[in-house]
VMD Tcl script that builds the backbone (N, CA, C; Angstrom):
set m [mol new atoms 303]
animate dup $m
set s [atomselect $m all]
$s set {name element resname resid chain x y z} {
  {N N UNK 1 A 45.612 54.570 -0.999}
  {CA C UNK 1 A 44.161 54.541 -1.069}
  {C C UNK 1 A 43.575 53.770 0.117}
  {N N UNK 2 A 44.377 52.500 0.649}
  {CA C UNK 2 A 43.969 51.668 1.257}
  {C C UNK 2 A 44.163 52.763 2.887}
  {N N UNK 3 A 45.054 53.573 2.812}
  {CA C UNK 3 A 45.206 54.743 4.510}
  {C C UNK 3 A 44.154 55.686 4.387}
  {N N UNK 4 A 43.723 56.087 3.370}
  {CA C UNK 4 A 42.285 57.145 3.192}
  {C C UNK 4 A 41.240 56.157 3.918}
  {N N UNK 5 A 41.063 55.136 3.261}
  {CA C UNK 5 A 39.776 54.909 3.393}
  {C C UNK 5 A 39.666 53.942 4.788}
  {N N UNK 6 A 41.003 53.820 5.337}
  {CA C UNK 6 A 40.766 53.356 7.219}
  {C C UNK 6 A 40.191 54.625 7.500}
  {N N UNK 7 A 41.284 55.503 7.203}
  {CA C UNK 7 A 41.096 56.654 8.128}
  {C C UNK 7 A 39.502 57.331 7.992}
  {N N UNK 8 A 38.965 57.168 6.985}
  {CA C UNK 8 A 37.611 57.505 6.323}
  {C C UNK 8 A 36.553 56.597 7.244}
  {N N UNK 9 A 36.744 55.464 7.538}
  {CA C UNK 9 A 36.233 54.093 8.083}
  {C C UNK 9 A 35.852 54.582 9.197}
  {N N UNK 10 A 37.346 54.744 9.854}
  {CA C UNK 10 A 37.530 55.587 11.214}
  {C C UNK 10 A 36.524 56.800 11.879}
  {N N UNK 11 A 36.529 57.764 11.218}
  {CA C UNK 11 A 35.785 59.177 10.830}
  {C C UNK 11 A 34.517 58.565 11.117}
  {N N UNK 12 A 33.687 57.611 10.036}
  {CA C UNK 12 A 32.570 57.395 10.055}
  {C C UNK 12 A 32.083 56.870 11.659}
  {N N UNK 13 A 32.622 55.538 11.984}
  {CA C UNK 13 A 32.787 54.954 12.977}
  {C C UNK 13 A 32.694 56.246 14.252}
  {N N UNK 14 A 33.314 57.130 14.655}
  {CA C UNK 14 A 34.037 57.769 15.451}
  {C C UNK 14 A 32.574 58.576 15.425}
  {N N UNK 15 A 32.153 59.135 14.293}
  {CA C UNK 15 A 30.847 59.902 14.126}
  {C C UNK 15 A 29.655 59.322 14.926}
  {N N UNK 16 A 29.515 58.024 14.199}
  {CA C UNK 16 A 28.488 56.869 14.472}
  {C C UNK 16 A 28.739 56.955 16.040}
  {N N UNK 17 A 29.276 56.668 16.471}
  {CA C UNK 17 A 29.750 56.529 18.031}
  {C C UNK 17 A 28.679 57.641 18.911}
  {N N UNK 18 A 29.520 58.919 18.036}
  {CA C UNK 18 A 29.082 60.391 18.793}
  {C C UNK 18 A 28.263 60.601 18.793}
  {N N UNK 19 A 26.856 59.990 17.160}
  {CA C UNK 19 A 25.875 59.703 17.250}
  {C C UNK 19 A 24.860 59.607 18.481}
  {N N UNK 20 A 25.333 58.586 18.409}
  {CA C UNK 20 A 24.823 57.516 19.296}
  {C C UNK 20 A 24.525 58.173 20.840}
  {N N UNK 21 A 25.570 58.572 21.173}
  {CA C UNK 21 A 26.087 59.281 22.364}
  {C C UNK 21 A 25.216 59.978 22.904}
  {N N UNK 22 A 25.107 61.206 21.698}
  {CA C UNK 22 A 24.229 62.115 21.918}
  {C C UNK 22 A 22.835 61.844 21.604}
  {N N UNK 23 A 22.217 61.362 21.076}
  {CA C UNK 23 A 20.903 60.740 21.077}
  {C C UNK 23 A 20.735 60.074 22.263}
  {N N UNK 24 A 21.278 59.116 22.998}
  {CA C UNK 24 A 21.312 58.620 24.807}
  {C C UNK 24 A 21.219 60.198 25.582}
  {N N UNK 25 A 22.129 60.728 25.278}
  {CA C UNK 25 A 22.195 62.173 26.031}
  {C C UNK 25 A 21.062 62.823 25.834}
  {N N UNK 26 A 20.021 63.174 25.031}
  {CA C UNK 26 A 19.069 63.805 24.612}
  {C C UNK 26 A 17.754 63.241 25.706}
  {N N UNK 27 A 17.708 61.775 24.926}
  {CA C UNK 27 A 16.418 61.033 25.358}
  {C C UNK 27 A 16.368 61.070 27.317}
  {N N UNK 28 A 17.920 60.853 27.375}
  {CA C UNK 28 A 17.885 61.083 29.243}
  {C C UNK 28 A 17.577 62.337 29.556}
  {N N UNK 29 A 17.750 63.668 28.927}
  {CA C UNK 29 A 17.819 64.953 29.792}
  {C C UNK 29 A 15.874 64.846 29.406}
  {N N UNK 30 A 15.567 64.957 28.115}
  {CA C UNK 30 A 13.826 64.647 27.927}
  {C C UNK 30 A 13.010 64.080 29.087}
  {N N UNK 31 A 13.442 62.585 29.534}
  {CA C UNK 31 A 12.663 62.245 30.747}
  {C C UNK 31 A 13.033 62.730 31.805}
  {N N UNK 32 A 14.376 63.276 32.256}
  {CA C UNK 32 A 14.873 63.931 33.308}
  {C C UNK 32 A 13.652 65.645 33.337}
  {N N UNK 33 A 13.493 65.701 32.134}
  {CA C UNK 33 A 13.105 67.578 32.057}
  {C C UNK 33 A 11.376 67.082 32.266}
  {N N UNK 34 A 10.584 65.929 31.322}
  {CA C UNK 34 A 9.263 65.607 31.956}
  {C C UNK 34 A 9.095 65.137 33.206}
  {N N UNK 35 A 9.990 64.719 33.777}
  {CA C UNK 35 A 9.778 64.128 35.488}
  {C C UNK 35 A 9.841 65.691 36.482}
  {N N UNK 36 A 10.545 66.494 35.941}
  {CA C UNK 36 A 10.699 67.504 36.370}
  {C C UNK 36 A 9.326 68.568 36.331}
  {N N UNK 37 A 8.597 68.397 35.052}
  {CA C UNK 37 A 7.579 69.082 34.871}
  {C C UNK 37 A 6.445 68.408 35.861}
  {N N UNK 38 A 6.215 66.693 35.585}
  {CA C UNK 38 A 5.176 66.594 36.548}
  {C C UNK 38 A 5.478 66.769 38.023}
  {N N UNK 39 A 7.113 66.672 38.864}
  {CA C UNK 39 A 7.107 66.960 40.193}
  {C C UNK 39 A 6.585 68.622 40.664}
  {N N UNK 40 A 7.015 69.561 39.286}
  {CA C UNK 40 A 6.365 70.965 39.464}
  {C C UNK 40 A 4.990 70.617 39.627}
  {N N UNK 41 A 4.195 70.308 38.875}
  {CA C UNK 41 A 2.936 70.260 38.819}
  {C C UNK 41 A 2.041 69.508 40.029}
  {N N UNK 42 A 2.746 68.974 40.468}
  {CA C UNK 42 A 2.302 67.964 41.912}
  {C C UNK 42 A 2.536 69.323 42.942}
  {N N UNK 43 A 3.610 69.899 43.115}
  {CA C UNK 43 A 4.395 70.875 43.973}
  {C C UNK 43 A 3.112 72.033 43.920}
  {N N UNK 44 A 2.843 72.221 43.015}
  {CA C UNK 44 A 1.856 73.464 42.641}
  {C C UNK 44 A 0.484 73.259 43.451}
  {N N UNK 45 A 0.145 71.648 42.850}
  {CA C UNK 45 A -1.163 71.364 43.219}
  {C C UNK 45 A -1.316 71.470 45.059}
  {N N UNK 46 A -0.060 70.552 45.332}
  {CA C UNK 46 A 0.033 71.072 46.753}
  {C C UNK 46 A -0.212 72.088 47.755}
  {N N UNK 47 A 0.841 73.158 46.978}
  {CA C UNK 47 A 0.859 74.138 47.109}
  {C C UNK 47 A -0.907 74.699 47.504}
  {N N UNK 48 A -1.438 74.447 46.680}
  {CA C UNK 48 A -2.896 75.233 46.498}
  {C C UNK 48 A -3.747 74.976 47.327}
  {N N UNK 49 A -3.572 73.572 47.550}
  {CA C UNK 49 A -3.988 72.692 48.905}
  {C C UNK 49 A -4.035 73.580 49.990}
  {N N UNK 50 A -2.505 73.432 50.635}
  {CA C UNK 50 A -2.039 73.752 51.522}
  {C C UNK 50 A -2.541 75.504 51.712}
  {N N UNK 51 A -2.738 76.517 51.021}
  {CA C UNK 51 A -2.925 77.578 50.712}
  {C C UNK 51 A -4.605 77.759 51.316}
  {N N UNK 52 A -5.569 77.014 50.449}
  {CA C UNK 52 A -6.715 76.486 50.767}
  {C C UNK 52 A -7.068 76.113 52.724}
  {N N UNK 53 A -6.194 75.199 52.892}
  {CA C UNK 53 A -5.935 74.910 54.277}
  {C C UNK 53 A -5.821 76.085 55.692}
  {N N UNK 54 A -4.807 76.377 54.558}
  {CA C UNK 54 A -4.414 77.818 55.467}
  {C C UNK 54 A -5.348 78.550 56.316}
  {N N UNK 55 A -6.080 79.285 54.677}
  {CA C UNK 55 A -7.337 80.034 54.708}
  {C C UNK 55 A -8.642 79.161 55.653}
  {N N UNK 56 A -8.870 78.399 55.324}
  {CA C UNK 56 A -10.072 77.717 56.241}
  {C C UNK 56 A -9.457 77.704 58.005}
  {N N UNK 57 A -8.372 77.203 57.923}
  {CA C UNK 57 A -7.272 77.587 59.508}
  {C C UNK 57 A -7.921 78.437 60.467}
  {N N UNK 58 A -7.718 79.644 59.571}
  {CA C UNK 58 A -7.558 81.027 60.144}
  {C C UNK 58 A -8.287 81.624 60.300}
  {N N UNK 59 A -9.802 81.159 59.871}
  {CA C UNK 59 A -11.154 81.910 59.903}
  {C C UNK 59 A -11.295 82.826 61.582}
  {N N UNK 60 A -11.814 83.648 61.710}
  {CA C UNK 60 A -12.163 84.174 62.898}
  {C C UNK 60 A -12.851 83.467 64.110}
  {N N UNK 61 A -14.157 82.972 63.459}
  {CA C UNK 61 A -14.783 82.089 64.052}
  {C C UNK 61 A -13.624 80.699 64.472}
  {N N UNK 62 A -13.078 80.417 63.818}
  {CA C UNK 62 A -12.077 79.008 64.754}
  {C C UNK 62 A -11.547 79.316 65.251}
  {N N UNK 63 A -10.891 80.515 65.256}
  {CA C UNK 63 A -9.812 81.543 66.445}
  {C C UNK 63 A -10.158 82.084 67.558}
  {N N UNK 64 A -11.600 82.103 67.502}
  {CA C UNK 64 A -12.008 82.696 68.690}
  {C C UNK 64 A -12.565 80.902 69.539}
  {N N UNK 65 A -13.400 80.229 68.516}
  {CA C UNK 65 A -13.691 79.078 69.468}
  {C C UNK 65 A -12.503 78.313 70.349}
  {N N UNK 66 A -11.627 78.643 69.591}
  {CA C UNK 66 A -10.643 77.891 70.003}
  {C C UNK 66 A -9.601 78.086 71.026}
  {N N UNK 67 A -9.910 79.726 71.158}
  {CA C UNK 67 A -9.283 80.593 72.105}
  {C C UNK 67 A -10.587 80.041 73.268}
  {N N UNK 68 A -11.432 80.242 73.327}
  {CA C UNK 68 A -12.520 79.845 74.221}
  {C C UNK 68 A -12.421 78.650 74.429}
  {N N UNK 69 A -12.473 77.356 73.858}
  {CA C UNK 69 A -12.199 75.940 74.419}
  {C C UNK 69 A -10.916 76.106 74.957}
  {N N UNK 70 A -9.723 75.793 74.267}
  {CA C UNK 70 A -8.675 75.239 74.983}
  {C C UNK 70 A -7.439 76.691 75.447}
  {N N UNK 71 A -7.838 77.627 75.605}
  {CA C UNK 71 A -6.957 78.598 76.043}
  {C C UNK 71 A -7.770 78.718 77.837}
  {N N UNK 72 A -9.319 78.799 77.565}
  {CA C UNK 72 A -10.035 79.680 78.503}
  {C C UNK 72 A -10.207 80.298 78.447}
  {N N UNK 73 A -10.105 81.941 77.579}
  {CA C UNK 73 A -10.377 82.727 77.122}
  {C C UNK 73 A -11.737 82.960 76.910}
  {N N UNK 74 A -12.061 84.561 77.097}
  {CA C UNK 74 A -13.504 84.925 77.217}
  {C C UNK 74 A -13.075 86.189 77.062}
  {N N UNK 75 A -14.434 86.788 76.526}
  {CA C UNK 75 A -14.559 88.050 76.113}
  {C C UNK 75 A -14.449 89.311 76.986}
  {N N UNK 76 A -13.787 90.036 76.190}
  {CA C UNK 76 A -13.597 91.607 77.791}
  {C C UNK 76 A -14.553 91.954 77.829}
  {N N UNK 77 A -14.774 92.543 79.297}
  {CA C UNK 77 A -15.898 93.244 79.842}
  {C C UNK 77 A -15.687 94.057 80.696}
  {N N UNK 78 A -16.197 95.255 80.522}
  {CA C UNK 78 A -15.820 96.629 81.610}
  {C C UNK 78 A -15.891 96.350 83.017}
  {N N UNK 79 A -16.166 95.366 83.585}
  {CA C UNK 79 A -16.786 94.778 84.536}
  {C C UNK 79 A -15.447 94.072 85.189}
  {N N UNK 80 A -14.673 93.223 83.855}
  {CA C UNK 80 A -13.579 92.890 84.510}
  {C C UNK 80 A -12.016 92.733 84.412}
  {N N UNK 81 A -12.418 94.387 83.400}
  {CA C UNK 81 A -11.048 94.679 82.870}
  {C C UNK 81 A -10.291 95.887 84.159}
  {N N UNK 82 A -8.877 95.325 84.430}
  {CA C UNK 82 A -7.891 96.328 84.688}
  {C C UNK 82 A -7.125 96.835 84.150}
  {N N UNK 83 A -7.093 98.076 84.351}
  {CA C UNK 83 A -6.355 99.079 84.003}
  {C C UNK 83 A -4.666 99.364 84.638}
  {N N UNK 84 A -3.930 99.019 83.553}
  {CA C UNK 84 A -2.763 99.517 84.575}
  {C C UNK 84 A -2.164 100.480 84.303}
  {N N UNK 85 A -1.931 101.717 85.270}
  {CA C UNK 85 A -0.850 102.879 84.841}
  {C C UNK 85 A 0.318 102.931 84.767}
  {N N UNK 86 A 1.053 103.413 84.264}
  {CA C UNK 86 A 2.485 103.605 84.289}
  {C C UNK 86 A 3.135 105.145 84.856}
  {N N UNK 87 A 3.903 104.696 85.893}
  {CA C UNK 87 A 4.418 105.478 86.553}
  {C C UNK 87 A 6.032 105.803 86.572}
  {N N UNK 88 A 6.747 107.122 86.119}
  {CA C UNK 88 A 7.914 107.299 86.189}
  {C C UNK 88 A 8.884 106.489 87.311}
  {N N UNK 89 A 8.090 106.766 87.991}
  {CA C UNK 89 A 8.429 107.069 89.734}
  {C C UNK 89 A 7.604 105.875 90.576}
  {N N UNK 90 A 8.776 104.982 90.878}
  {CA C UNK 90 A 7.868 103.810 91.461}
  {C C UNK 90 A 7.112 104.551 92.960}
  {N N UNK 91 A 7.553 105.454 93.553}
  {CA C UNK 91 A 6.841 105.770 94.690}
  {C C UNK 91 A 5.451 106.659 94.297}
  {N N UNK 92 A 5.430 107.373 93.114}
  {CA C UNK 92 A 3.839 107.856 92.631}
  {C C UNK 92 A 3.106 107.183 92.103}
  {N N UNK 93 A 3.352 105.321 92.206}
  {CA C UNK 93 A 2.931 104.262 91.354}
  {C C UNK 93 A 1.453 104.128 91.943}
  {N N UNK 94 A 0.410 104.435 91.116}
  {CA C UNK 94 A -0.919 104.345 91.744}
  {C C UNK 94 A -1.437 102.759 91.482}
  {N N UNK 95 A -2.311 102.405 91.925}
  {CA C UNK 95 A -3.151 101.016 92.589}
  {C C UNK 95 A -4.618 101.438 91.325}
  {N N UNK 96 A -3.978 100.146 90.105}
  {CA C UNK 96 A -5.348 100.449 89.940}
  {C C UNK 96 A -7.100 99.768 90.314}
  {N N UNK 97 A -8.159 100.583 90.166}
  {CA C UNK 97 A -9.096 100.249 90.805}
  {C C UNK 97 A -9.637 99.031 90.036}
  {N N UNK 98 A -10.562 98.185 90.188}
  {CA C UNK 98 A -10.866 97.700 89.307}
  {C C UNK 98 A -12.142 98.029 88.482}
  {N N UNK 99 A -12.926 98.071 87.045}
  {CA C UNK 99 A -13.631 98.347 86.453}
  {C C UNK 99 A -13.630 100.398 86.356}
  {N N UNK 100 A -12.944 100.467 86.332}
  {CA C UNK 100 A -12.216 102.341 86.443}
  {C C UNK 100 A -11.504 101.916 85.301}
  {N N UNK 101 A -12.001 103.248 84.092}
  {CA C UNK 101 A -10.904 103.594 82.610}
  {C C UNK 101 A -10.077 104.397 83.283}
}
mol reanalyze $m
mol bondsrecalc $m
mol representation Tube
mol addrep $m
């Protein structure tokens, strides 16, 4: 009676343990899985930001000012666009004129 009830002792104990174990195991993956939800949610918000950003970036109007301030860039004009042809034959290669389609 007295080997049942170690071994019974044991069992309980051994349970209690595993208990235990897994309740630590639980409560860690829980804050591991909410830390995870708010870094998504930061990631997202970012995200939208950055998306937002983008779009204001790329407007036409800043692409062109900006081509005009710091490129030098200016608008074509028949006046002082060339035309270049393409020729098979570098010796029938014509000279183009300037302001000529």
């Amino acid at each position: 009676m007295i080997r049942l009830n170690l071994v019974l002792l044991v069992a309980v104990m051994a349970s209690a343990l595993y208990l235990v174990s897994v309740q630590y195991d639980s409560r860690r993956l829980t804050t591991e899985l909410d830390r995870a939800h708010t870094e998504a949610r930061r990631l997202e918000t970012e995200k939208d930001v950055l998306q937002v950003t983008k779009r204001s970036q790329a407007t036409p109007a800043r692409v062109e000012r900006l081509a005009r301030d710091k490129l030098q860039m200016r608008q074509a004009q028949a006046g002082i666009t060339t035309y270049v042809t393409y020729a098979a034959d570098a010796s029938r290669a014509t000279v183009p004129k300037v302001g000529t389609p």
